[in-house]
TIMAR-64513 format. One record per residue: residue in three letters; x, y, z of N, C-alpha, C in turn. Coordinates in Angstrom, 3 decimals, always signed. Each point is the difference from the previous one (the first is absolute). Layout:
# residues N
{tiba->ALA	nxx->X	nyy->Y	nzz->Z	caxx->X	cayy->Y	cazz->Z	cxx->X	cyy->Y	czz->Z};
...
This chain:
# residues 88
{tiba->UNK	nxx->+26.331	nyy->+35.895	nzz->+294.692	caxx->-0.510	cayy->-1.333	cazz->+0.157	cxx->+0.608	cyy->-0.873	czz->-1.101};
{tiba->UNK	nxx->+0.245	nyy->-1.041	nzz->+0.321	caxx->+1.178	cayy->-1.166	cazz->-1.022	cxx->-1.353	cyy->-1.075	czz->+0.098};
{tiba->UNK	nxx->-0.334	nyy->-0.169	nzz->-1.325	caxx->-0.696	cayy->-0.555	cazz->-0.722	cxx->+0.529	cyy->-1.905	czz->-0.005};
{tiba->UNK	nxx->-0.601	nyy->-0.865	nzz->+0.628	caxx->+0.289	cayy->-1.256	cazz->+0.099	cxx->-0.263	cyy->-1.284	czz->-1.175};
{tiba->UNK	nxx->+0.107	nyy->-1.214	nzz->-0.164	caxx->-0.188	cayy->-0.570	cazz->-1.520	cxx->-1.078	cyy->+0.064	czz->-0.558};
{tiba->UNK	nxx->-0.803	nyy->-0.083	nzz->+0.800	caxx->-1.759	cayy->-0.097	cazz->-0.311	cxx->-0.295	cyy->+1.438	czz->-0.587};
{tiba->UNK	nxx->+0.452	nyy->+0.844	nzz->+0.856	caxx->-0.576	cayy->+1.516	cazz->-0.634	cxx->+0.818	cyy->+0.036	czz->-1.693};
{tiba->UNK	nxx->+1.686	nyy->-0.117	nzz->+0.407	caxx->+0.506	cayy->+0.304	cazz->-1.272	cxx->-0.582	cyy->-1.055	czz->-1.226};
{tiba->UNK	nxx->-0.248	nyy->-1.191	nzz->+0.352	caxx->-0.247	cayy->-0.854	cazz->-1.289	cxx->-1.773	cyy->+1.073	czz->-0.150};
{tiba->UNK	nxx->-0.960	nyy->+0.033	nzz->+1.194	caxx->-0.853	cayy->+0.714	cazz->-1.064	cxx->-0.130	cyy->+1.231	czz->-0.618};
{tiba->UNK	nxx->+0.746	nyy->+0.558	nzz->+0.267	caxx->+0.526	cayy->+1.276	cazz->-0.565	cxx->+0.410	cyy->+0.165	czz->-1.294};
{tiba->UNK	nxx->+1.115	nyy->-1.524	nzz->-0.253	caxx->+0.658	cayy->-0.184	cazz->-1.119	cxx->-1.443	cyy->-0.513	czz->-0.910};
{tiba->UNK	nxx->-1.127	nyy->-0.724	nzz->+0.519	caxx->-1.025	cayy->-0.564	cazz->-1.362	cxx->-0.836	cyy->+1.445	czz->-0.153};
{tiba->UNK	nxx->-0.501	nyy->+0.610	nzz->+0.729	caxx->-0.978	cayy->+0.881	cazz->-0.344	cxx->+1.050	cyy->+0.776	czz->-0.759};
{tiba->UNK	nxx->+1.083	nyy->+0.836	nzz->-0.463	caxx->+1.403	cayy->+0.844	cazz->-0.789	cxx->-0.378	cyy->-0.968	czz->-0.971};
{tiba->UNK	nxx->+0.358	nyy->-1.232	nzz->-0.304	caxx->+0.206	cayy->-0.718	cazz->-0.834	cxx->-1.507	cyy->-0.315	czz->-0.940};
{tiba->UNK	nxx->-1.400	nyy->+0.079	nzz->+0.651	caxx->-0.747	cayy->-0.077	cazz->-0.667	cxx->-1.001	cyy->+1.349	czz->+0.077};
{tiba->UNK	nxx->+0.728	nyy->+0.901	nzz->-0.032	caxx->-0.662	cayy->+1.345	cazz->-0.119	cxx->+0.181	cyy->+0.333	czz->-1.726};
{tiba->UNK	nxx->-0.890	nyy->+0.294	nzz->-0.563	caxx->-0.726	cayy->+0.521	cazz->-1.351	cxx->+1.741	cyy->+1.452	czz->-0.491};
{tiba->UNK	nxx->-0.096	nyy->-0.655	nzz->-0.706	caxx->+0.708	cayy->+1.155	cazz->-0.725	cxx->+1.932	cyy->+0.301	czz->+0.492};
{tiba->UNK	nxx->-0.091	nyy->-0.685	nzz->+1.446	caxx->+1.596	cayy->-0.316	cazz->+0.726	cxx->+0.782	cyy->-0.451	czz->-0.428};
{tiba->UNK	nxx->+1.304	nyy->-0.067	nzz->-0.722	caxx->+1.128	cayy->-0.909	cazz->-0.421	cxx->+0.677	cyy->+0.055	czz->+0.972};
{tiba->UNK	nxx->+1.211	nyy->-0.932	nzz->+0.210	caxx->+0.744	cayy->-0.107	cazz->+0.628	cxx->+1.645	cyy->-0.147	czz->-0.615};
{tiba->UNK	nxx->+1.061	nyy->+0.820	nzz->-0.739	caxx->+1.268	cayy->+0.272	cazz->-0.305	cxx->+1.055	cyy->-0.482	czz->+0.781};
{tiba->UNK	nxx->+0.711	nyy->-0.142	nzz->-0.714	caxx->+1.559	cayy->-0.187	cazz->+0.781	cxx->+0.542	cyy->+0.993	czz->-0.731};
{tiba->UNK	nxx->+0.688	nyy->+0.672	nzz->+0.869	caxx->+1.398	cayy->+0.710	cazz->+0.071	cxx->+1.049	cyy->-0.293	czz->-0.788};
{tiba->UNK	nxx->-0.243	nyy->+0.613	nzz->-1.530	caxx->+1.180	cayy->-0.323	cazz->-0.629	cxx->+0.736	cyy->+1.158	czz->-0.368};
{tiba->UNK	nxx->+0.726	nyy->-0.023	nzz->-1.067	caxx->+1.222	cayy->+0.993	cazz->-0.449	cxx->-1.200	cyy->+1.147	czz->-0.092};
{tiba->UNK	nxx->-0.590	nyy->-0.485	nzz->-0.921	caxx->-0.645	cayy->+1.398	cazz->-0.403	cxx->-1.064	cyy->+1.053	czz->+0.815};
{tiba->UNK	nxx->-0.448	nyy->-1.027	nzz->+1.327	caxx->-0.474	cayy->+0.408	cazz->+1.483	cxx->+1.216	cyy->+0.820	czz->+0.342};
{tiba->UNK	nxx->+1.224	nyy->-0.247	nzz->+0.406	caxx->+0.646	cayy->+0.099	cazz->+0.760	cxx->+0.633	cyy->+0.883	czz->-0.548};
{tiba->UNK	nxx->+0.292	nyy->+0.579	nzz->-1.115	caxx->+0.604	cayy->+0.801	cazz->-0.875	cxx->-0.875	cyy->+1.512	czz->-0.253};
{tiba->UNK	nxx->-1.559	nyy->-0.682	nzz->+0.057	caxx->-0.817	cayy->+1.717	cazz->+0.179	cxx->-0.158	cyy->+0.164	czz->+1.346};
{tiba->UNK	nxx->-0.226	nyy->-1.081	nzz->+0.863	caxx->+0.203	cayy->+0.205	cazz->+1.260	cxx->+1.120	cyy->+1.230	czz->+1.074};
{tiba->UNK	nxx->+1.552	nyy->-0.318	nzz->-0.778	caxx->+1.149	cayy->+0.653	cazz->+0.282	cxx->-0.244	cyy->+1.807	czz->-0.909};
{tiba->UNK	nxx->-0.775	nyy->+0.100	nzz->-0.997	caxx->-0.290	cayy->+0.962	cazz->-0.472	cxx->-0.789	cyy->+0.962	czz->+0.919};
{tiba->UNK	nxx->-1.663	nyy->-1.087	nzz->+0.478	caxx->-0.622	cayy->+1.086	cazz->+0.384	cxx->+0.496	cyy->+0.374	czz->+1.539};
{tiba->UNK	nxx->+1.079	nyy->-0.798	nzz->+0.628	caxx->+0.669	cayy->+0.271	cazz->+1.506	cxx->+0.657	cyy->+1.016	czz->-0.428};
{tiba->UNK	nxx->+0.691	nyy->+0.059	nzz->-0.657	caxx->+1.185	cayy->+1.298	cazz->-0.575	cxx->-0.972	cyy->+1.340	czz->-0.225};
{tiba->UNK	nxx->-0.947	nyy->+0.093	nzz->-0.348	caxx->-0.908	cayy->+1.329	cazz->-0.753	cxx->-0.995	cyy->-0.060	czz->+1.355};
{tiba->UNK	nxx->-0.213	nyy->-0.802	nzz->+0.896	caxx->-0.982	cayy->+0.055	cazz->+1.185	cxx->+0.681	cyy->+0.493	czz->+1.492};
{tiba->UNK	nxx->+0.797	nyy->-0.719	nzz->-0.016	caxx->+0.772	cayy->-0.708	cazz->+1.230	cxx->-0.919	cyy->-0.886	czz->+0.791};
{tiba->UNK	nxx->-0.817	nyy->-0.436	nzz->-0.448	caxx->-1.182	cayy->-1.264	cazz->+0.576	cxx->+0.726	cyy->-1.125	czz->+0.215};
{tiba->UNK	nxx->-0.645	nyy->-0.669	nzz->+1.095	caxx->+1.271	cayy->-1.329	cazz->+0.635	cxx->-0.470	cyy->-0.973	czz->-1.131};
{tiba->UNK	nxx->+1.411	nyy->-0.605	nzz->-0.072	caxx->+0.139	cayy->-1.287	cazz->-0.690	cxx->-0.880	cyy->-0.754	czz->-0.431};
{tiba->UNK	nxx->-1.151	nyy->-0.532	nzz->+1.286	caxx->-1.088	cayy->-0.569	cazz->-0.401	cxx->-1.211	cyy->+0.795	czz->-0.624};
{tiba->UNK	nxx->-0.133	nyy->+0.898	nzz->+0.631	caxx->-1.228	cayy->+1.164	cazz->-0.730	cxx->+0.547	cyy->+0.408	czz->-1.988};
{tiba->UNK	nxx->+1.616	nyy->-0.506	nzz->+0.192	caxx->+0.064	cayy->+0.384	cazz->-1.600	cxx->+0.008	cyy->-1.274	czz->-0.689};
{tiba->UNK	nxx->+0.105	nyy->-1.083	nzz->+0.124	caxx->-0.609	cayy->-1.438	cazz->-0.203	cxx->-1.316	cyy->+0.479	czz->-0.530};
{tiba->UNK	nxx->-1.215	nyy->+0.275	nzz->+1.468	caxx->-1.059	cayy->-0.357	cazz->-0.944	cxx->-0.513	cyy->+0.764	czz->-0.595};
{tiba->UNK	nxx->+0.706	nyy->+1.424	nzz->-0.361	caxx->-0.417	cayy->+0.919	cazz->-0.752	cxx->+0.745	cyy->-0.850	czz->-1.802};
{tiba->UNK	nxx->+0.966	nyy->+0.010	nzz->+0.475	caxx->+0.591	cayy->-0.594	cazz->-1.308	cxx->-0.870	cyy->-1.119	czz->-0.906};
{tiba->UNK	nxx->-0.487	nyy->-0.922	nzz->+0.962	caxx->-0.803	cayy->-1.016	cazz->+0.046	cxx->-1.561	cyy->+0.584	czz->-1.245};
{tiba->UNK	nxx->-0.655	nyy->+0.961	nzz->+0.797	caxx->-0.641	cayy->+0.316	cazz->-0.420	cxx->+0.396	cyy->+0.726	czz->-1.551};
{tiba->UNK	nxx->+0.410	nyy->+0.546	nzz->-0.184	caxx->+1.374	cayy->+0.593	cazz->-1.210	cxx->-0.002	cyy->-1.189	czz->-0.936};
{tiba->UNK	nxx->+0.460	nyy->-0.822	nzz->+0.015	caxx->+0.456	cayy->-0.959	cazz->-0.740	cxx->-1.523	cyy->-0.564	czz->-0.521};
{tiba->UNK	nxx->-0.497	nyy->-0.205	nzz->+1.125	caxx->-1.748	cayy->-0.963	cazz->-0.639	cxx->-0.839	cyy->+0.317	czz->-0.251};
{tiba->UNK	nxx->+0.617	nyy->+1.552	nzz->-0.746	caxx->-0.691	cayy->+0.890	cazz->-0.724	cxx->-1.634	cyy->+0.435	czz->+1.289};
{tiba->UNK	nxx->+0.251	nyy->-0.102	nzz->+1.401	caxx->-1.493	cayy->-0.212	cazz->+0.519	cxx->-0.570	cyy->+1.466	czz->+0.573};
{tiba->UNK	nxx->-1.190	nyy->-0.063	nzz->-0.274	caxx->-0.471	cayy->+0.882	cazz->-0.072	cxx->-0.356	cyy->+1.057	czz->+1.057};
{tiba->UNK	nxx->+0.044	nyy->-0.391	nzz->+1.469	caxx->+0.017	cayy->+0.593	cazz->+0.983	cxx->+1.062	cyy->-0.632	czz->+0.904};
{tiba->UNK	nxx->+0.572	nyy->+0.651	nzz->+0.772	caxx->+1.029	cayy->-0.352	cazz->+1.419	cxx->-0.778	cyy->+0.189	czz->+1.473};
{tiba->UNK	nxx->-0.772	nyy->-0.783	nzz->+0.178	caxx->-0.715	cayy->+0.260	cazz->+1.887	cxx->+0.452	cyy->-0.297	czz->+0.759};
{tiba->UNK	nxx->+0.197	nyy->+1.142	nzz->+0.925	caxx->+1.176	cayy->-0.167	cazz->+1.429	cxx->-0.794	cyy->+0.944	czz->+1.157};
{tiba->UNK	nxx->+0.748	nyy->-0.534	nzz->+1.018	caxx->-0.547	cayy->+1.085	cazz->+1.202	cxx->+0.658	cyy->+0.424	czz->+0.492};
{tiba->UNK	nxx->+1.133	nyy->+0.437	nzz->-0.985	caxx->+1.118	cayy->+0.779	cazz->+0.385	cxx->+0.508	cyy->+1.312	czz->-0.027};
{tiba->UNK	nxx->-0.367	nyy->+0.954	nzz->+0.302	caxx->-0.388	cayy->+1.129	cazz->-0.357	cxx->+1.685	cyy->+0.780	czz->-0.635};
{tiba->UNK	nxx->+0.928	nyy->-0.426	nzz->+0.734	caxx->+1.526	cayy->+0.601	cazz->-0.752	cxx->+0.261	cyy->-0.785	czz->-0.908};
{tiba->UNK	nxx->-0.704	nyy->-1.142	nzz->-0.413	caxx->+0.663	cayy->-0.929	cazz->-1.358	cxx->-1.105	cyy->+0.905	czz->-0.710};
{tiba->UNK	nxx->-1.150	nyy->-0.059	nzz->-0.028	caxx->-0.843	cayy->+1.427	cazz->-0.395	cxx->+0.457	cyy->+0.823	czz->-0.548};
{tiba->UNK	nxx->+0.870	nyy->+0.716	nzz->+0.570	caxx->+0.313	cayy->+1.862	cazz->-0.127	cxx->+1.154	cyy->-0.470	czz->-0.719};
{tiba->UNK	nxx->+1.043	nyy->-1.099	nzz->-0.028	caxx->+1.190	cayy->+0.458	cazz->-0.556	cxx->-0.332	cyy->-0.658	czz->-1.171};
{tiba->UNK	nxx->-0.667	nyy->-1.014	nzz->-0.406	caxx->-0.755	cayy->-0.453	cazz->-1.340	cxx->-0.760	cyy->+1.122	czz->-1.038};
{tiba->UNK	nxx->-0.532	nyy->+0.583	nzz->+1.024	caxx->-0.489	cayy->+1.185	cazz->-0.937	cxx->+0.535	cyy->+1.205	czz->-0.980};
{tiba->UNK	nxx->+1.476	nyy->-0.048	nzz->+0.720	caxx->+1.199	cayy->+0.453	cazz->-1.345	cxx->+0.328	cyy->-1.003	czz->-1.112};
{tiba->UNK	nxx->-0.355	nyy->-0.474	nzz->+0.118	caxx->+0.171	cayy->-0.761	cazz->-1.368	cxx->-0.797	cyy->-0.456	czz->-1.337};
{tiba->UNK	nxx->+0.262	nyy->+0.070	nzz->-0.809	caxx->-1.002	cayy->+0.166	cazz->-1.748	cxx->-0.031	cyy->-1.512	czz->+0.070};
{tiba->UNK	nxx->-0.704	nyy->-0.473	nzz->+0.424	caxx->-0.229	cayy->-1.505	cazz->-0.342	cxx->-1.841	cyy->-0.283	czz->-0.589};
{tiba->UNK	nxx->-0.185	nyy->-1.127	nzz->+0.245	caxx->-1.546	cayy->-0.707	cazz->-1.036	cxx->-0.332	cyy->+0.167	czz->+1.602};
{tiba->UNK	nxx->+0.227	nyy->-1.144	nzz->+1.391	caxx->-0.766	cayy->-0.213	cazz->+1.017	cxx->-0.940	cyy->+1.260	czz->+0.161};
{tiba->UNK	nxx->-1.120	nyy->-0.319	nzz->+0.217	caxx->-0.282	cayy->+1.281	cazz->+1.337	cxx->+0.224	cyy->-0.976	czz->+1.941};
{tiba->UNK	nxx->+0.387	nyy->+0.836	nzz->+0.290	caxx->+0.462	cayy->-0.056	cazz->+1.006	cxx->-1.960	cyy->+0.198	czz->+1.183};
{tiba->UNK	nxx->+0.280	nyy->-1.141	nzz->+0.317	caxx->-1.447	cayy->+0.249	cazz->+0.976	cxx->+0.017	cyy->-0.517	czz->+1.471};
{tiba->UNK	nxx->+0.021	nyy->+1.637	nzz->+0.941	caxx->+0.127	cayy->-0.283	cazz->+1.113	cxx->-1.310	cyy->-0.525	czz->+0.749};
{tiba->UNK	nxx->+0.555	nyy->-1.176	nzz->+1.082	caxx->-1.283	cayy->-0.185	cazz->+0.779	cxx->+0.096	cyy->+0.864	czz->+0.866};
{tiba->UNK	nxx->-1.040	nyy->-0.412	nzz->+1.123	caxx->-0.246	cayy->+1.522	cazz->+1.278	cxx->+1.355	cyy->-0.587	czz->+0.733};
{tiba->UNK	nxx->+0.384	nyy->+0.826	nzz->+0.229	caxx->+1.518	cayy->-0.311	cazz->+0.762	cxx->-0.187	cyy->+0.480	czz->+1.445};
{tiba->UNK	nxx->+0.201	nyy->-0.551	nzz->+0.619	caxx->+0.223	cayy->+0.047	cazz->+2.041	cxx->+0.855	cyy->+1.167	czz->+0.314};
């Protein structure tokens, strides 16, 4: 289902005013642990973004409902804990 302006703009305020949420850009130093944890994972491009993401902003948990960004995260010595939702 493709999400239309109304859904995406409220989507974008409730993200934006959720307690404790930042919102990053993608810089060298994203994109640089990013290319690290793809190399030691083989996790796609974007799944190593926001692992990196999390990496960098020092943050304290990673929540996904992704169960193979999950398992291949879990080789790795990092701060996140990695917290799966119930996955489909």
């Amino acid at each position: 289902m493709t999400a239309g302006r109304a859904e995406t703009a409220t989507l974008t305020a409730i993200l934006l005013g959720f307690p404790g949420l930042s919102i990053r850009s993608a810089d060298f130093l994203v994109a640089a642990e990013a290319a690290r944890i793809r190399a030691r994972t083989g996790a796609a491009t974007a799944d190593s973004l926001i692992a990196a993401t999390a990496t960098v902003t020092s943050s304290k948990w990673l929540i996904t409902k992704d169960r193979t960004l999950a398992d291949r995260l879990a080789g790795l010595d990092w701060s996140p804990r990695v917290v799966l939702l119930s996955a489909d």
